[in-house]
C-alpha positions, 0 to 999 in steps of 0.5 A: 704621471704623479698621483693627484695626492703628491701632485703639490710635492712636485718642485719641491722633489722631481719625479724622479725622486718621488718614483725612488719614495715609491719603493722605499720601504722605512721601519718606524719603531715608535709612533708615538710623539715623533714616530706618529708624525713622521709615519703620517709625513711619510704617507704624505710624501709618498713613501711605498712602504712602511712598517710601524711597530709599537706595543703601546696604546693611548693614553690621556698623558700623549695628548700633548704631543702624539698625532694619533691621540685624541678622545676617540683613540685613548685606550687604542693601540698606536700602530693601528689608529696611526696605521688608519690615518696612514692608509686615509691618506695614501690608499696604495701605502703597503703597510705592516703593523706590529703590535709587539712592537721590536723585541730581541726576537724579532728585530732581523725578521723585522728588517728582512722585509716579508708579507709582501714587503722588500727589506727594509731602506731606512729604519726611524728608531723612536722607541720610549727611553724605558725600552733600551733592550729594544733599542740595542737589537734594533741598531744591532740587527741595522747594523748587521744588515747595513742599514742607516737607523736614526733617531729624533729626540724631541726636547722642548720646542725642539729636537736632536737628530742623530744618524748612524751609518752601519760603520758606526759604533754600537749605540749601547756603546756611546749611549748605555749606562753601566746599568742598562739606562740610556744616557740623556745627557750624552745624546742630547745636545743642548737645553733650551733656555725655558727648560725647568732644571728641576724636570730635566734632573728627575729625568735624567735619573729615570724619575721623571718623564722628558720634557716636550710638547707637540713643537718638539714632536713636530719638529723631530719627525720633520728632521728625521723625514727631510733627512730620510728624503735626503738619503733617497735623493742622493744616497745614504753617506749624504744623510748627516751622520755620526759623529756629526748631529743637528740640534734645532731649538725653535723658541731659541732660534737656535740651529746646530750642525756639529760633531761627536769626537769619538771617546767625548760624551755630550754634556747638555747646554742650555741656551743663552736666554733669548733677546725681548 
């Protein structure tokens, strides 16, 4: 018997599969842009578990983008504010918070599961860009424990989504700069053609924010959420995974499926100019 909350999720997954989301527990490290929205979207579908970890608070410049931000909640931290619109919406979620957000210390602890939850299935890696020592524990401590980590990068109107099996590289090796950066360009696929070069440059060289709006932070969370159901329904090795990555560019009407030939970095490209 499905709860009246998910009943409308029925047809489009079967009961058998919305039992499976019942005991999946994913970590969502970030919840800002896209990790805010794809805790919420988890909740809607009635995923059983999840763990947010962000160290951040809102502030007036997430109001573009970030699911949690509003008037009311600048100056709150993200994992509670999105952690109380995750429990409105699904009562039962059994839910951890870390308001440390992922260290070095804490990345295997974090995954191992505890305080009442199983291990970790799934983890959605969205941590801010400036935080590259967090992101190389975390896809560290994945892959030690064989889990599937991805992440969303929000662009524009649109988004990357990158999946990482425990097989893959490292991702300070196909990802980290010399010195400590990660490397945009190589990660993110394409440019829209409405991107202003000029913000994509100061970002590329830490000097700048990236570019996006909610459209982006929307559209990467639905990617990594449908691919997330995807690994639920028919196994991890079905989610598309690297070196393969989706792009999607709403405003370019633009969707990529292709793949990363080992050794070969990405250079961004923009879109050709739409028609009209």
């Amino acid at each position: 018997m499905v709860e009246p909350r998910f009943q409308r999720n029925l047809g489009v997954i079967g009961p058998e599969t919305m039992e499976r989301l019942s005991r999946t527990h994913v970590l969502v490290a970030g919840v800002g842009g896209a990790g805010g929205q794809c805790a919420v979207d988890l909740a809607r579908l009635g995923f059983g578990a999840v763990t947010l970890a962000d160290f951040d608070i809102y502030e007036r410049h997430n109001m573009n983008r970030q699911a949690g931000c509003f008037e009311s909640t600048l100056g709150q931290p993200k994992v509670e504010v999105v952690g109380r619109m995750c429990l409105d919406i699904h009562p039962d979620l059994r839910l951890r918070q870390l308001g440390e957000g992922i260290t070095d210390d804490n990345a295997e602890a974090v995954l191992a599961g505890g305080a009442g939850l199983p291990p970790v299935d799934f983890v959605v890696e969205v941590i801010d860009i400036a935080g590259a020592r967090a992101k190389q524990a975390l896809h560290r401590a994945c892959r030690q424990r064989g889990v599937p980590v991805m992440t969303g990068l929000m662009l524009g109107f649109g988004a990357a989504l990158h999946v990482f099996q425990p097989d893959a590289p490292l991702y300070e090796a196909l990802y980290f700069l010399p010195d400590g950066r990660i490397d945009l360009p190589a990660i993110i696929p394409h440019l829209g053609s409405y991107m202003l070069q000029e913000y994509m440059d100061a970002c590329y060289q830490g000097q700048g924010h990236a570019p996006t709006c909610v459209v982006g932070a929307t559209t990467a969370a639905g990617m990594m959420v449908s691919e997330l159901v995807r690994g639920v329904m028919l196994g991890p090795r079905a989610m598309v995974s690297w070196p393969e990555y989706l792009y999607v560019d709403l405003f370019d009407h633009r969707y990529v499926r292709a793949s990363i030939q080992p050794g070969r970095q990405l250079t961004p490209r923009r879109a050709s100019a739409p028609r009209g």
